[in-house]
C-alpha positions as CSV (number, residue, x, y, z in Angstrom):
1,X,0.0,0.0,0.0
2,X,2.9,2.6,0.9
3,X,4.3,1.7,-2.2
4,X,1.0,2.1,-4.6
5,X,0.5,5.6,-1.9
6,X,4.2,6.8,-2.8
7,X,3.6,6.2,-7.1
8,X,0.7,8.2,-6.9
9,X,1.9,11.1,-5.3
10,X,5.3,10.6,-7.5
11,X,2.8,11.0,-10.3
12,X,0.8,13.8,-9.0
13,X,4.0,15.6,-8.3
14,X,5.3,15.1,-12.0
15,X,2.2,16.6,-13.3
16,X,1.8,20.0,-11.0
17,X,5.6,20.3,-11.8
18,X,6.7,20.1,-8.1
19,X,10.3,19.3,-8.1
20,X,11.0,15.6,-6.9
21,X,13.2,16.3,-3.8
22,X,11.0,18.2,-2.4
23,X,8.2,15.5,-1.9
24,X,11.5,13.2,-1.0
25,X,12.0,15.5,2.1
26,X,7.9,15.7,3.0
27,X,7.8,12.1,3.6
28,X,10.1,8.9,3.4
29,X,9.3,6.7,0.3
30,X,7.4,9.7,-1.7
31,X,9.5,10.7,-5.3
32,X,10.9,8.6,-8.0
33,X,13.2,5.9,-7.3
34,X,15.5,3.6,-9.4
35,X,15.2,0.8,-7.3
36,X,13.3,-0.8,-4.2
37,X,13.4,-3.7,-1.2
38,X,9.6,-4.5,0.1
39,X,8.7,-7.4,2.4
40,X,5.7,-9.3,1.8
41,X,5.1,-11.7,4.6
42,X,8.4,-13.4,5.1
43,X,9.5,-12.7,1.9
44,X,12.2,-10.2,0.5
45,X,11.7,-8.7,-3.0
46,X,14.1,-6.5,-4.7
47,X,13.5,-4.5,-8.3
48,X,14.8,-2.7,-10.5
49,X,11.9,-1.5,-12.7
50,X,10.2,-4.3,-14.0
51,X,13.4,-6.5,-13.4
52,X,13.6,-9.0,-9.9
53,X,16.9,-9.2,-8.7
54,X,16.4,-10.8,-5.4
55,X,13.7,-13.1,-3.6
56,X,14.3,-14.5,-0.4
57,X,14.3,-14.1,3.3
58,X,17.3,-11.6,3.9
59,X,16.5,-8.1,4.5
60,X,20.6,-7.4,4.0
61,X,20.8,-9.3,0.9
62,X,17.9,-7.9,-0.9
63,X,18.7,-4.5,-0.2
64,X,22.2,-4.9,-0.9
65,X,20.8,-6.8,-4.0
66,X,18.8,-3.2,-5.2
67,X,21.6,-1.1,-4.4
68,X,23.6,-3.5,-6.9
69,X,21.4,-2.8,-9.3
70,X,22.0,0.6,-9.8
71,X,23.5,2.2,-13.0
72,X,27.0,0.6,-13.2
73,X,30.3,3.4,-12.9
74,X,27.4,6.4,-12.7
75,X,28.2,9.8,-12.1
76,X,24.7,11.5,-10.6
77,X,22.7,9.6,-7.5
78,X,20.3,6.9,-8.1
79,X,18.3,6.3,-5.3
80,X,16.9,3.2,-3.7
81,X,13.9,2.8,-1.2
82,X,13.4,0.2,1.6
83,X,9.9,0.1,2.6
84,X,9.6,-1.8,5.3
85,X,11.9,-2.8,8.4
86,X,13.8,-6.0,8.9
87,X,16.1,-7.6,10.5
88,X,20.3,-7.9,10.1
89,X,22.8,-9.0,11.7
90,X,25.6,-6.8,13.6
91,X,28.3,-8.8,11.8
92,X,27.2,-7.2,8.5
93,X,26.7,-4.6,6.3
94,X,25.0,-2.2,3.8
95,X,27.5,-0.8,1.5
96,X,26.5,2.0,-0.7
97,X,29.1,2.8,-3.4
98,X,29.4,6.3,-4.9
99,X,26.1,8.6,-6.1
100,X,23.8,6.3,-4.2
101,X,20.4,7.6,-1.9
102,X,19.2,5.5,0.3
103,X,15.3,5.8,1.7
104,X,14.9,3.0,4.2
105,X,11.1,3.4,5.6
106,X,10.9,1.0,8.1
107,X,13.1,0.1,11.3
108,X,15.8,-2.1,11.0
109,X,16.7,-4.1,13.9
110,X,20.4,-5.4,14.0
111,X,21.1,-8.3,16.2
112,X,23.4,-10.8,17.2
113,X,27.2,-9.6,17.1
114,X,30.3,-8.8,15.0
115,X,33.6,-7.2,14.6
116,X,35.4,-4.7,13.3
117,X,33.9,-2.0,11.3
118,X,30.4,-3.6,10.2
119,X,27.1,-1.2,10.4
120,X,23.5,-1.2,8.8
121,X,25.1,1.7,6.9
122,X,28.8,1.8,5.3
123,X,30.1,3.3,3.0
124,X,33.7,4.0,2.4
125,X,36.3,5.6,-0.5
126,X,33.4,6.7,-2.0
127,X,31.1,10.2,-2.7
128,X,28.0,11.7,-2.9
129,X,26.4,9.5,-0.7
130,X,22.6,10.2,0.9
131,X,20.5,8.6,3.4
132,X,17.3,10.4,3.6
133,X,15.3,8.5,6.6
134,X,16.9,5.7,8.8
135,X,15.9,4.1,11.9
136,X,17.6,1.2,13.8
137,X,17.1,-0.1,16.8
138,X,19.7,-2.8,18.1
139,X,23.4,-3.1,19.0
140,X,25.0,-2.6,15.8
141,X,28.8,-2.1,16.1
142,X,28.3,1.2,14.7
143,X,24.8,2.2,13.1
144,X,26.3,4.2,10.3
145,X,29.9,3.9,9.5
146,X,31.4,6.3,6.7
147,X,35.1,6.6,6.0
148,X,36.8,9.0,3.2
149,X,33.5,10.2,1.7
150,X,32.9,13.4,0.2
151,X,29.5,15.4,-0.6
152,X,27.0,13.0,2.6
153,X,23.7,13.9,3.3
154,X,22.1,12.3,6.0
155,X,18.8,13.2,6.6
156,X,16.2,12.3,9.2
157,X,18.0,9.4,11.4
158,X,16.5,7.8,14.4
159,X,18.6,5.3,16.7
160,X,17.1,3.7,19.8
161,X,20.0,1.3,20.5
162,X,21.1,-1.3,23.2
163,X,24.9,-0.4,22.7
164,X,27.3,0.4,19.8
165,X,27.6,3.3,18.8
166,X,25.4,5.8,16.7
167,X,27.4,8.0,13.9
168,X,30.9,7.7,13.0
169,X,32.2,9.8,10.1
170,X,36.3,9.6,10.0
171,X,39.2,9.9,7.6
172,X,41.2,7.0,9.4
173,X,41.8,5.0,6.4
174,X,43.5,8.0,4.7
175,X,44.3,10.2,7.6
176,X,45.8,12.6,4.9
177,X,42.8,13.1,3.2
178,X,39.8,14.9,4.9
179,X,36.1,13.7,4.8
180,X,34.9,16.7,3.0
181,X,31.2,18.7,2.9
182,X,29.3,16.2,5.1
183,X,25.6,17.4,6.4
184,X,23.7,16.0,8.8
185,X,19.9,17.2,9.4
186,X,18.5,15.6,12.5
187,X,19.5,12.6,14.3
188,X,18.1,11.4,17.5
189,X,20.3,8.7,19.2
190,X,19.7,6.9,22.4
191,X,21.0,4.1,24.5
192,X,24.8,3.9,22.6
193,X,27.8,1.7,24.4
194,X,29.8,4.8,23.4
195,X,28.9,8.1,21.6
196,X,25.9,9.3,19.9
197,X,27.8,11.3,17.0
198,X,31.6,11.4,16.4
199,X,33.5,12.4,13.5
200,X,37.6,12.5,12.9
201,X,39.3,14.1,10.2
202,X,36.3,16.1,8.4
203,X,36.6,19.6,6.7
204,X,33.1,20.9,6.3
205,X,30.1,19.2,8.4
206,X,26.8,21.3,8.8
207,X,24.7,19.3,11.2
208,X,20.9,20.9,12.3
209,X,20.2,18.8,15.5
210,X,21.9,16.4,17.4
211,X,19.3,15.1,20.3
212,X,21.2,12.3,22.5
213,X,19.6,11.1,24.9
214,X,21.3,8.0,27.9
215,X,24.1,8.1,25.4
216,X,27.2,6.1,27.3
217,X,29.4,8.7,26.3
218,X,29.2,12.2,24.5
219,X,26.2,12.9,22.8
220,X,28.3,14.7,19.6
221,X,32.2,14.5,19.7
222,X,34.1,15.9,17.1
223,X,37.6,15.2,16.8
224,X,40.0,17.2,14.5
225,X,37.0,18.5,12.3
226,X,37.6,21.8,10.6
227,X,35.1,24.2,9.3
228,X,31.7,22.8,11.2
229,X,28.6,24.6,12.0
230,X,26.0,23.3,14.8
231,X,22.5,24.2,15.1
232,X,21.6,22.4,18.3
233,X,23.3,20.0,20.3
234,X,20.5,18.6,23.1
235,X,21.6,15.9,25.3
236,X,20.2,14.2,28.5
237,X,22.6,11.9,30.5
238,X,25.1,11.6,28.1
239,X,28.7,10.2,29.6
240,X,27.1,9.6,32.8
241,X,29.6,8.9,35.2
242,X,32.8,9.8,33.0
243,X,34.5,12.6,32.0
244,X,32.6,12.7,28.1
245,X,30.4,15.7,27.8
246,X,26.9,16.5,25.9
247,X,29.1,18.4,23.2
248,X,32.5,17.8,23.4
249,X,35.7,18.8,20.8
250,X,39.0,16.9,20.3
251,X,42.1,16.0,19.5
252,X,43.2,19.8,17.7
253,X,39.5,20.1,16.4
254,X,39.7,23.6,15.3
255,X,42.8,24.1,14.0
256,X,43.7,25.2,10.4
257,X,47.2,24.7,9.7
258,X,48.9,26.0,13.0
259,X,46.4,28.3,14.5
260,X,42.9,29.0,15.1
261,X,40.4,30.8,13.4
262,X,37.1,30.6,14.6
263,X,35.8,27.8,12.2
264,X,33.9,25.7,14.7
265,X,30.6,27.0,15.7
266,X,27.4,25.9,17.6
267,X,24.2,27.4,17.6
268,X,22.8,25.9,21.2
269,X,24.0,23.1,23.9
270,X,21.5,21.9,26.2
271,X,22.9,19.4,28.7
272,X,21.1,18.2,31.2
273,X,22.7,14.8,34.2
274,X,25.1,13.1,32.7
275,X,29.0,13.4,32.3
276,X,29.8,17.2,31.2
277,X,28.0,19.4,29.0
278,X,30.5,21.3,27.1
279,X,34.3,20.1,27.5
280,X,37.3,21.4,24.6
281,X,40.5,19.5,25.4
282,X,43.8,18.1,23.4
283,X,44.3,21.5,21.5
284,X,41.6,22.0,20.0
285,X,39.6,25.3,19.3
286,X,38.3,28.0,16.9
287,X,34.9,27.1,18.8
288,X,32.0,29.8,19.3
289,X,29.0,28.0,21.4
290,X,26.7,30.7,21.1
291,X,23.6,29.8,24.0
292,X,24.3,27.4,26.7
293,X,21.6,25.9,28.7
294,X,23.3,23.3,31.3
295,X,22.0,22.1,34.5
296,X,22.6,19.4,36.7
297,X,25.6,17.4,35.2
298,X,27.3,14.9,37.4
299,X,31.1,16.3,36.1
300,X,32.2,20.0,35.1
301,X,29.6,21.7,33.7
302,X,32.0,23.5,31.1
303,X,35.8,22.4,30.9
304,X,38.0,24.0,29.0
305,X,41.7,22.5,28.7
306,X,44.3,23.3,26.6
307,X,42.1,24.6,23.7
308,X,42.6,28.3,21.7
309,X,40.3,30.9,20.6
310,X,37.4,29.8,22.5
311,X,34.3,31.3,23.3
312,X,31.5,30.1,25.2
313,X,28.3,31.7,25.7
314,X,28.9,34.5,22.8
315,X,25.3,35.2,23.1
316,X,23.8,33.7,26.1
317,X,23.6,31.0,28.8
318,X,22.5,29.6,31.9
319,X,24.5,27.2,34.2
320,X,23.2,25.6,37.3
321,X,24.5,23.2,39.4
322,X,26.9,20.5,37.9
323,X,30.4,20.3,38.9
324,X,31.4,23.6,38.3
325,X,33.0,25.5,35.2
326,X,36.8,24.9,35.2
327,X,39.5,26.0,33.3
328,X,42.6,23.9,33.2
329,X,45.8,22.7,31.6
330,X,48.1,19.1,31.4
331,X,51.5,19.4,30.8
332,X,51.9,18.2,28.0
333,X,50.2,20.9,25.9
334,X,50.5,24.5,25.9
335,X,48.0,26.4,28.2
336,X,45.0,28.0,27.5
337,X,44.7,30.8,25.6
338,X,41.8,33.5,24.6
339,X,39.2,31.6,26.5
340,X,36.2,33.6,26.4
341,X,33.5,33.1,29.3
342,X,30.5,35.7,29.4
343,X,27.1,36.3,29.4
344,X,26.0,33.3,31.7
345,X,23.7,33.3,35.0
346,X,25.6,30.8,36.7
347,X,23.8,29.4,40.2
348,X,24.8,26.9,42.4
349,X,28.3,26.3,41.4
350,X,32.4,27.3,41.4
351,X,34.1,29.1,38.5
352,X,37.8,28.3,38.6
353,X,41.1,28.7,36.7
354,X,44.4,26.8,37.3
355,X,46.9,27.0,35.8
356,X,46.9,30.6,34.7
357,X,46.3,31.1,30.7
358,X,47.1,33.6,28.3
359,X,44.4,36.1,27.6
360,X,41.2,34.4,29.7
361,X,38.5,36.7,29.8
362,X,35.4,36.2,32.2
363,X,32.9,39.0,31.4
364,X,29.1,39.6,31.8
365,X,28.6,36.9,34.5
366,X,25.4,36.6,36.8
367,X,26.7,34.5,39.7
368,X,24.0,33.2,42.3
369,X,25.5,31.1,44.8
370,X,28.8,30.8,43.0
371,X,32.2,31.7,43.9
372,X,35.1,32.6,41.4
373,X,38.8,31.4,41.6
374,X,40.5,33.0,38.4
375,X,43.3,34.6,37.3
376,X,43.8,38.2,37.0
C-alpha cells in the first residue's frame, strides 16, 4: 500500500511540476526511485523497474541486491527505497558505493554480534552519498559507519540502541585526506555503548540537530573537524559517570594549519545529568557556542583544557548546578589561551582557573551562589 501511496503522489508531483526532492524530504518513500526492497510476509523482494533481482528471506541481501542494481560506474545519484523494516545482523553490512540515496522506511533491527567496522550503513572511498530516513534499533557495532567520503547527506536518522555506537564519520583510512562537505539534518540517538555522533578528520560538516539522549558517552564528539557549524546540540545523560560531555571537541579540532580561526561554531547546547555538557581539550579550538543551557551534570559543567580561541556563551547562557565550570591545563600541551567566558547566569556552582592562561577573559557573568577562583 505505501508503495502504490508513494507512485501516486510521484505521479501527481510530476504533473503540477513540483520538483522531486522536495516530496523526497515531506515524507520517506514519496519521489521517483531507481530501485526498491519491500517485504511481503516473510518474503524479500528487490526490483529494478520491472526486473527482480532478489527473492528471499534476507533483508541485508535484498537490499544490498537493489543497491547493486543501480546504474554501473554512474556519475549522478540513483536512489533506492526500503519500505519496510527488517532484521540484520551486527556482523554485517549495507554498502552504498558512490552517487547512491538510500530511503529506508521502516526500522531495522540489528542483532546478534560482529567485529570490526560492520554497520546497517557503510560506506567508504566513496562520494555523494545520501541517506534520507533511517531508523535502527539494536546493537550494531556502529549504526552508520562512513570513512573517506565526500558530498554525505544524512537526513532524518532515528537510533534507539542497546549499545554500539550511533554516527561515525572519519578519515582514518586516509588520515591525509579529509572527509569533505558532510551534512547532517536531524539525528536522534539513544541508549549507545559509546557516543551518539563522532567524527575525525572532516573539513566541512553542517549538522541541524543532534538530540542524545542515555548516550554512554558524548552525545556529539568531534575530533580534528575543521570548518563545522552546529545548530543544536541537546543531550540528556550523556557520559554519565565519566569525563565525556553533551558536546565535546577533540584532538586539535579547530585548527587550520597552526592556528585558530574561529571555524567551529554551535548554535545551542543543552545538557542536562550526565557526564559534562560542554568540554574542549587536546588543542583544540576556533569554537564559538553561542547559548548554553546546562544544569545538573554529574562532572564539570564546562571544561575547557588546553584549547585556543574559544568562546563560550557569545550570546547567552545559563548554568546551574553541575560540577562547576573549570578552566585547566596538562603538561603536555601549551596552556590555554583567549578563552572567552561571558554572558552566563551561573547558580549553584564554582568558577575556577588553574593553571593561569594567556588572555582568559570572564565578562558579563550573573553568579547566584557561586564563587570565582581565576586569574587576574
Amino acid at each position: 500500500m505505501k508503495r502504490a501511496i508513494a507512485t501516486v503522489v510521484a505521479t501527481v508531483a510530476a504533473l503540477l511540476g513540483v520538483p522531486q526532492q522536495t516530496a523526497v524530504a515531506a515524507d520517506c518513500g514519496s519521489g521517483s526511485f531507481h530501485a526498491e526492497a519491500y517485504l511481503n510476509g516473510s518474503t524479500w523482494t528487490a526490483r529494478r523497474g520491472g526486473t527482480t533481482v532478489y527473492t528471499g528471506s534476507d533483508m541485508r541481501a535484498a537490499v544490498q541486491a537493489a543497491v547493486s542494481s543501480l546504474t554501473p560506474g554512474r556519475t549522478s545519484k540513483e536512489r533506492v527505497v526500503v519500505w519496510q523494516g527488517g532484521t540484520i545482523s551486527a556482523g554485517s553490512r549495507i554498502s552504498l558505493p558512490s552517487y547512491t540515496v538510500l530511503d529506508s522506511c521502516g526500522t531495522i533491527n540489528v542483532t546478534g554480534s560482529g567485529s570490526g567496522d560492520q554497520a546497517p550503513v557503510y560506506s567508504r572511498g566513496t562520494r555523494d552519498i545520501e541517506v534520507q530516513h533511517l531508523k535502527l534499533t539494536g546493537a550494531p557495532l556502529y549504526g552508520v559507519f562512513l570513512r573517506n567520503v565526500d558530498n554525505v547527506v544524512l537526513g532524518q536518522i532515528d537510533m534507539r540502541l542497546s549499545g554500539g555506537l550511533g554516527i561515525r564519520i572519519d578519515n582514518r583510512g586516509n588520515t591525509s585526506v579529509r572527509s569533505r562537505n558532510i551534512r547532517i539534518d536531524n539525528v536522534y540517538v539513544s541508549g549507545t555503548g559509546t557516543h551518539g555522533v563522532e567524527t575525525y578528520g572532516v573539513d566541512g560538516l553542517t549538522i541541524g540537530t543532534v538530540t542524545a539522549r542515555n548516550t554512554r558517552d558524548s552525545g556529539l564528539l568531534l575530533n580534528d573537524t575543521i570548518n563545522a557549524t552546529v545548530g543544536t546540540v541537546d543531550a540528556e545523560n550523556a557520559g554519565t559517570g565519566t569525563g565525556y560531555a553533551a558536546f565535546r571537541v577533540a584532538n586539535r579540532n579547530g585548527r587550520i594549519g597552526n592556528s585558530y580561526p574561529t571555524n567551529v561554531r554551535v548554535g545551542t547546547v543543552r545538557a542536562r545529568g550526565g557526564g559534562r555538557g560542554i568540554f574542549c581539550v587536546s588543542e583544540s579550538g576556533g569554537l564559538v557556542v553561542d547559548r548554553v543551557d546546562i544544569a545538573n551534570t554529574g562532572n564539570n559543567a564546562i571544561l575547557v583544557e588546553n584549547c585556543y580561541n574559544v568562546t563560550i556563551a557569545g550570546q547567552s547562557g545559563t548554568v546551574s548546578g553541575g560540577g562547576g565550570i573549570r578552566l585547566a591545563a596538562r603538561s603536555e600541551f601549551p596552556n590555554n589561551a583567549d578563552i572567552y567566558i561571558q554572558n552566563m547566569t551561573v547558580t549553584n556552582n564554582a568558577i575556577q582557573e588553574s593553571p593561569c592562561g594567556t588572555n582568559t577573559v570572564f565578562r558579563n557573568l550573573v553568579l547566584n551562589n557561586t564563587s570565582m577562583n581565576v586569574c587576574g
